[in-house]
BASETOR-158301 format. One record per atom (N, C-alpha, C): residue in one letter; x, y, z. Coordinates in pm, whole numbers, padded with zeros to 5 digits, always signed. Each point is the difference from the previous one (the first is absolute). Layout:
aXYZ ...
***
This chain:
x+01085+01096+00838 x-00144-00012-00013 x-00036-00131-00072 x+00082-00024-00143 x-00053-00143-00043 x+00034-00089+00094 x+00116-00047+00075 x-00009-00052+00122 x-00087-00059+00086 x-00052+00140+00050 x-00113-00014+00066 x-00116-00050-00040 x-00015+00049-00116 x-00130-00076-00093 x+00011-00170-00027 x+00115-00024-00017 x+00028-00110-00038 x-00059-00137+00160 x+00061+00086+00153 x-00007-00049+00067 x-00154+00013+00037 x-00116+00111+00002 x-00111-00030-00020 x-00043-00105-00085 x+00035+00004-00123 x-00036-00128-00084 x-00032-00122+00054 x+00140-00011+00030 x+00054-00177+00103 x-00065+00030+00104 x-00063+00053+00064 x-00111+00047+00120 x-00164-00042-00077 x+00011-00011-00039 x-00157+00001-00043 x+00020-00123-00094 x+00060-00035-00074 x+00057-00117-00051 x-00026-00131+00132 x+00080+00059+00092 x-00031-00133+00112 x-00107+00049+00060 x-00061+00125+00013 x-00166-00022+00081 x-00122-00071-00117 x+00028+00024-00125 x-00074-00085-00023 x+00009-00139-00103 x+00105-00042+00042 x+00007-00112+00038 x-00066-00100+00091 x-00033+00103+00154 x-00003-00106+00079 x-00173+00057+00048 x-00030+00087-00044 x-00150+00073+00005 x-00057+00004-00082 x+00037-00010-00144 x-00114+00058-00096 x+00036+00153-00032 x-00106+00047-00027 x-00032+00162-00014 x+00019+00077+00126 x+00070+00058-00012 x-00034+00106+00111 x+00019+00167-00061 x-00016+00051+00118 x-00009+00189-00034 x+00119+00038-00093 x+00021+00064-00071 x+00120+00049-00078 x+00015+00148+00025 x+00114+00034+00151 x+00007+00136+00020 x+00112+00038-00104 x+00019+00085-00037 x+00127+00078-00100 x-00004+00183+00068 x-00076+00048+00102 x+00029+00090+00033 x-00019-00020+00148 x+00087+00090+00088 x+00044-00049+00128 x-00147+00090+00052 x-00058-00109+00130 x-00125+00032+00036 x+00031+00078+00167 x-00066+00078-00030 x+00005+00102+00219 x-00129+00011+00045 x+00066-00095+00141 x-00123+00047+00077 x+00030+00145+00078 x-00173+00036+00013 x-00001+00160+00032 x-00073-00007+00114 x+00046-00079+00103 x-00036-00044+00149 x-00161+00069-00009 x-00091-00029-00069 x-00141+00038+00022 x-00085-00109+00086 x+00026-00094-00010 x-00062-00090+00077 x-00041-00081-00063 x-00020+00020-00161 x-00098-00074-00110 x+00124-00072-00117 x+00043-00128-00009 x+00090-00038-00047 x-00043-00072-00183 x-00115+00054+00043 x-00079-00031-00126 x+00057-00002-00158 x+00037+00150-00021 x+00062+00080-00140 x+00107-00123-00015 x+00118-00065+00075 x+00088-00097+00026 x-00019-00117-00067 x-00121-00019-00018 x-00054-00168-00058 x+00001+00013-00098 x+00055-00052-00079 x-00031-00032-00122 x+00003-00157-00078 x-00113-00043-00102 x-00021-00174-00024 x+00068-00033-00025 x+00041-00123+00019 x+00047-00061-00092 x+00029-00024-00145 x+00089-00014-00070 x-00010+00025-00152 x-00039-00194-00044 x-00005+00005-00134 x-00022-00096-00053 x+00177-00087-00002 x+00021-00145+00010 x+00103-00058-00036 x+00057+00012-00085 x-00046+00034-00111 x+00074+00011-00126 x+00045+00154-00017 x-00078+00106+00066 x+00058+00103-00003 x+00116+00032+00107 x+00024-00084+00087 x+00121+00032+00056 x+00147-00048-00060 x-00069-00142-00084 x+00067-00046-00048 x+00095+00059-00124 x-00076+00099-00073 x+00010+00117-00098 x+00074+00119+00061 x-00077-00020+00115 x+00091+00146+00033 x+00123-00031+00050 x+00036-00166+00090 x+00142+00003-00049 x+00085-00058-00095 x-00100-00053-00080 x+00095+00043-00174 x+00038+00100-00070 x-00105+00134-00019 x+00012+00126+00019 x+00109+00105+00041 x+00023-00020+00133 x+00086+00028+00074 x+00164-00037-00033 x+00001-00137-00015 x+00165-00045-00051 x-00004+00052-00136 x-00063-00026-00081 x+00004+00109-00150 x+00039+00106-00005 x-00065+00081+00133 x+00094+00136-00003 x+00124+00005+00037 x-00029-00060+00148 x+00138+00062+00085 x+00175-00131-00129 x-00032-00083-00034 x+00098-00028-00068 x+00061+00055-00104 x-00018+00094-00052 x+00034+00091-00069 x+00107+00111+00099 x-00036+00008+00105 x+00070+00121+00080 x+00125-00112+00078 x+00002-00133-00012 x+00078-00099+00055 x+00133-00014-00038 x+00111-00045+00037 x+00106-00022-00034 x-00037-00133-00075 x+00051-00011-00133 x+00041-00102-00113 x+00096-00104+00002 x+00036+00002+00127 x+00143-00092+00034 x-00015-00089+00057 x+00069-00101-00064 x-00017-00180+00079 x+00081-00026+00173 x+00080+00130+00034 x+00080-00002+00066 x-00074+00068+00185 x-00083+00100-00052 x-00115+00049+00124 x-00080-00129-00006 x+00045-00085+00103 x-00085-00097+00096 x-00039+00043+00110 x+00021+00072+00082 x-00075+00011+00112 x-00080+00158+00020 x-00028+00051-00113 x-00108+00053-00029 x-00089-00017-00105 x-00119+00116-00024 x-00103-00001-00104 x+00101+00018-00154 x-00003-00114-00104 x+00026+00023-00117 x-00084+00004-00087 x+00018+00001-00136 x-00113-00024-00147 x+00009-00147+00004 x+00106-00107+00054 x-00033-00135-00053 x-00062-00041+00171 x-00029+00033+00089 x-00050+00005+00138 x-00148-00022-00025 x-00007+00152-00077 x-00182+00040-00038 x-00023-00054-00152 x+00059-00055-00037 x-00032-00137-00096 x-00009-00139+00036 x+00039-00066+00101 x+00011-00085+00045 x-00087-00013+00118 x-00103+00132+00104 x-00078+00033+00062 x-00158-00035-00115 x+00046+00078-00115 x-00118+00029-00106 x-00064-00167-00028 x+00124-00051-00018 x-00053-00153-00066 x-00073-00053+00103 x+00017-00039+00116 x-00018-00030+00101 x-00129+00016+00018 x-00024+00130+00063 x-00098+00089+00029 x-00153-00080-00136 x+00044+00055-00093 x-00052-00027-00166 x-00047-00138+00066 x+00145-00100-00005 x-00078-00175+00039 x-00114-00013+00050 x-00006+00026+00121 x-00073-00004+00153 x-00135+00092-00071 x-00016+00108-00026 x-00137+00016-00082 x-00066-00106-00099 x+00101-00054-00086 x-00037-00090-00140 x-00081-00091+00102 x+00094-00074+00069 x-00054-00103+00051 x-00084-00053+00098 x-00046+00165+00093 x-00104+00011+00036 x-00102-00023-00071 x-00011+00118-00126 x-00105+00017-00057 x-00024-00197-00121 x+00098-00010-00051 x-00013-00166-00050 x-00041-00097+00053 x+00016+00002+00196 x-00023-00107+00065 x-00116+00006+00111 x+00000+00129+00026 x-00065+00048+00121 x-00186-00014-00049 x-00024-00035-00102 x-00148-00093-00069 x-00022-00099+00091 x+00151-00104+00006 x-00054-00112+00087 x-00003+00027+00117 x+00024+00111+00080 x-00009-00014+00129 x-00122+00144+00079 x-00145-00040-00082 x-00119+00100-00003 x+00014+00041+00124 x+00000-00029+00109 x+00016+00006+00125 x+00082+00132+00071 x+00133+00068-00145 x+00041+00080+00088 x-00003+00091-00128 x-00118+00068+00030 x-00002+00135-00093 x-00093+00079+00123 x-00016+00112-00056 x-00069+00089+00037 x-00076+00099-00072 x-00165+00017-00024 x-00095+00056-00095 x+00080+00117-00051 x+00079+00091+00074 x+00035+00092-00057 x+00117-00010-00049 x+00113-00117-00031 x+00091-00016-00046 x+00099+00026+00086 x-00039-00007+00105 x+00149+00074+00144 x+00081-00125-00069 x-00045-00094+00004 x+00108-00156+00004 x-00093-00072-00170 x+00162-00051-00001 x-00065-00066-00178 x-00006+00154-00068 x+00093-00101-00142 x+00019+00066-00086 x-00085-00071-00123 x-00063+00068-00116 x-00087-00070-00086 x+00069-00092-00074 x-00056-00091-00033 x+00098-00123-00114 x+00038+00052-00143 x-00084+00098-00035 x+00047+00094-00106 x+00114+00037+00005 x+00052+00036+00074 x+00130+00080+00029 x+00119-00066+00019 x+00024-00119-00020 x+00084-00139+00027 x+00112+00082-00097 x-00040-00052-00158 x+00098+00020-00084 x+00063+00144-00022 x-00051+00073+00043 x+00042+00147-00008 x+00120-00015+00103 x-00019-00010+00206 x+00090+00014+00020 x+00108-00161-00036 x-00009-00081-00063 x+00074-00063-00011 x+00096+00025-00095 x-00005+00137-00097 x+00000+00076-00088 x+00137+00102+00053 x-00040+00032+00073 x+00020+00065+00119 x+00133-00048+00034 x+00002-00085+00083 x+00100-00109+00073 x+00125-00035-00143 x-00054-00047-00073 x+00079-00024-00119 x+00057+00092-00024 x-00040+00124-00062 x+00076+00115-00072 x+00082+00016+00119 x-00027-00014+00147 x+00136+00069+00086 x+00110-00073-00008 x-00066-00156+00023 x+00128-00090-00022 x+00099+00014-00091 x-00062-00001-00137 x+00100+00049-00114 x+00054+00126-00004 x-00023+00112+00087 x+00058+00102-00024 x+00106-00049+00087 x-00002-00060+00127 x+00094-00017+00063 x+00104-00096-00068 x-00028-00086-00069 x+00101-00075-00044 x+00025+00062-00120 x-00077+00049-00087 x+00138+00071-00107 x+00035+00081+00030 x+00030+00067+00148 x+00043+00134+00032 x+00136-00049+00041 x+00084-00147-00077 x+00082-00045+00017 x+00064+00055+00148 x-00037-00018+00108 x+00049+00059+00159 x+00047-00083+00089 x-00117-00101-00025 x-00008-00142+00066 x+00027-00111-00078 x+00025-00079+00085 x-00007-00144-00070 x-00004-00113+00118 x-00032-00119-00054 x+00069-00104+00138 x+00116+00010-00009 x+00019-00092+00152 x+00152-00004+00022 x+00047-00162-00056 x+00110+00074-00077 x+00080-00145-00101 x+00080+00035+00017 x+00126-00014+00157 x+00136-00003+00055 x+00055-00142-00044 x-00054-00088+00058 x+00022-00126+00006 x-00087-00088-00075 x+00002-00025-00114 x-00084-00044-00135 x+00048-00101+00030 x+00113-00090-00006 x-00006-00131+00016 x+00012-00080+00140 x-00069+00059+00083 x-00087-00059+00137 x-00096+00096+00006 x-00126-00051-00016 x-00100+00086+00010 x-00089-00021+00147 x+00048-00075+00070 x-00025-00004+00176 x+00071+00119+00040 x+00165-00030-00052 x+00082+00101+00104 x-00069+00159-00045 x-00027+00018-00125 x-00037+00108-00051 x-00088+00070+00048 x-00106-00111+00042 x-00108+00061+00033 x+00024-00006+00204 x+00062-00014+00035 x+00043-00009+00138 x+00091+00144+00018 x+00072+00020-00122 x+00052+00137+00020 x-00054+00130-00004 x-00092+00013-00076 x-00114+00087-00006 x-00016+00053+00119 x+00013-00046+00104 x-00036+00056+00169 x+00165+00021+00049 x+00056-00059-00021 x+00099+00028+00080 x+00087+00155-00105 x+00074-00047-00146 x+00029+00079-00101 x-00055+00150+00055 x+00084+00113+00060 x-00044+00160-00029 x+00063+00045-00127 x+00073-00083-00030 x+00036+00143-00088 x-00097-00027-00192 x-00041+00114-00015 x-00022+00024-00106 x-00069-00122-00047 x-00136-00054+00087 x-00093-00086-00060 x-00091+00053-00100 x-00023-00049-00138 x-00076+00083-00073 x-00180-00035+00024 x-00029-00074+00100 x-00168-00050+00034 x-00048+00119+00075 x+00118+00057+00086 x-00095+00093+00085 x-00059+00132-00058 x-00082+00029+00041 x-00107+00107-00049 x-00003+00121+00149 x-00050-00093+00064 x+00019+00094+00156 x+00034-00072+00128 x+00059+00007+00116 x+00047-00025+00097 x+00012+00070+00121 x+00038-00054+00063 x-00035+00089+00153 x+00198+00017+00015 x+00015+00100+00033 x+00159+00069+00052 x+00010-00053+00098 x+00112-00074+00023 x+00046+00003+00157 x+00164+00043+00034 x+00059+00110-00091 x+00100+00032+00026 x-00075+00039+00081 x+00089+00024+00123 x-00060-00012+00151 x+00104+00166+00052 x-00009+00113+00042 x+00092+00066+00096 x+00085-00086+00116 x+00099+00047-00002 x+00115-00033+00091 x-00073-00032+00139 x+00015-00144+00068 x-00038+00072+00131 x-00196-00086-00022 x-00062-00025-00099 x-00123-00041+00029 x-00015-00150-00057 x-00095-00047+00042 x+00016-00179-00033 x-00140-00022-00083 x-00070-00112-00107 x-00092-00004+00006 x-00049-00073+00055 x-00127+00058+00052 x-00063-00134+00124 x-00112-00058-00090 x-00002-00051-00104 x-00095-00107-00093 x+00024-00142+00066 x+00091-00057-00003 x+00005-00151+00041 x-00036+00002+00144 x+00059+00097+00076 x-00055-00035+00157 x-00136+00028+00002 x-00062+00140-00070 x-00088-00009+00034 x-00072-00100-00035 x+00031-00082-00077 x-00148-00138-00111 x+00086-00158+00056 x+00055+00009+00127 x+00021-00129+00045 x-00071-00030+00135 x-00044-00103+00014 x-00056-00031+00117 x+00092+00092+00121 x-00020+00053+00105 x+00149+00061+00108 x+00027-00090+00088 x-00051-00160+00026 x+00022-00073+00091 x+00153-00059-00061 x+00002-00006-00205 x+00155-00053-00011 x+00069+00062-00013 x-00015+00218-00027 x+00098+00068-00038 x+00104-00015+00099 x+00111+00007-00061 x+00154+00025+00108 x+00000+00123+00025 x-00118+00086+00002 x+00059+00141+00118 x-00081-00014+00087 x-00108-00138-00019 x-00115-00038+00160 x+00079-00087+00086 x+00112-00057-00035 x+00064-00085+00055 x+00075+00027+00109 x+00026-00015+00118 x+00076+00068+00115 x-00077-00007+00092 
***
């Protein structure tokens, strides 16, 4: 269930991002084939309250999270700390910057967050950061301290036991399946399986 909550979070985290405010369902809605889809609608919320509600949200479900630097490719406590700051930023600096740009608010607050509210979530953003870093879990990666090109070139290649990552995508792969990321994101006129 925190899981799931967590992945609503990051759901609404990126809708409003790229919308503003929108509806905040938390209970699953049925239609009752009447014809009238009306009961269904519900407003839009204010930006800053979605923004809350997914700060809100990682507050809880990180508590029910695994504590371990080692779960990367699921929901952790340094995941939904590192979501929190984030999340936290992107409000601050709405609400700090989004003055100069009058143009994209909306009377009822769907979009734009108040300038009041800057230092709070920047408040916000901070306290996660530091929880994440004295939660001694992470750190950069300092393999190769005296080349700090190669060092930082290893970072991508290096699996084992990088201490930067927080979360990642799995591709231990089953026996037998391939990933299709590079073919799919290359032009197909140069892939070598268009070739023939």
């Amino acid at each position: 269930v925190a899981e799931a909550r967590f992945l609503r979070a990051a759901d609404y985290f990126e809708l409003v991002k790229r919308m503003g405010g929108v509806p905040i369902v938390t209970e699953a809605l049925t239609y009752d084939y009447n014809g009238d889809p009306s009961y269904l609608q519900q407003p839009r919320a204010k930006e800053a309250a979605v923004y809350d509600f997914v700060l809100a949200e990682l507050d809880t479900v990180m508590q029910f999270l695994p504590d371990d630097a080692t779960v990367q490719d699921r929901a952790s406590k340094g995941l939904c700390l590192a979501m929190q700051s984030r999340a936290a930023l992107y409000a601050a600096s709405i609400a700090r910057y989004g003055a100069s740009t009058p143009g994209v608010t909306l009377p009822g607050g769907e979009i734009g967050i108040p300038a009041a509210d800057a230092n709070t979530y920047y408040q916000i953003s901070r306290n996660a950061s530091l929880a994440l870093v004295k939660s001694g879990k992470y750190s950069l990666y300092m393999k190769k301290p005296d080349d700090l090109a190669d060092n930082f070139a290893a970072i991508f290649y290096d699996k084992n036991n990088n201490p930067e990552v927080i979360f990642a995508q799995n591709f231990k792969l089953k026996s037998g399946t391939v990933e299709g990321w590079t073919l799919n994101n290359q032009p197909r006129a140069i892939a070598e399986e268009a070739q023939g």
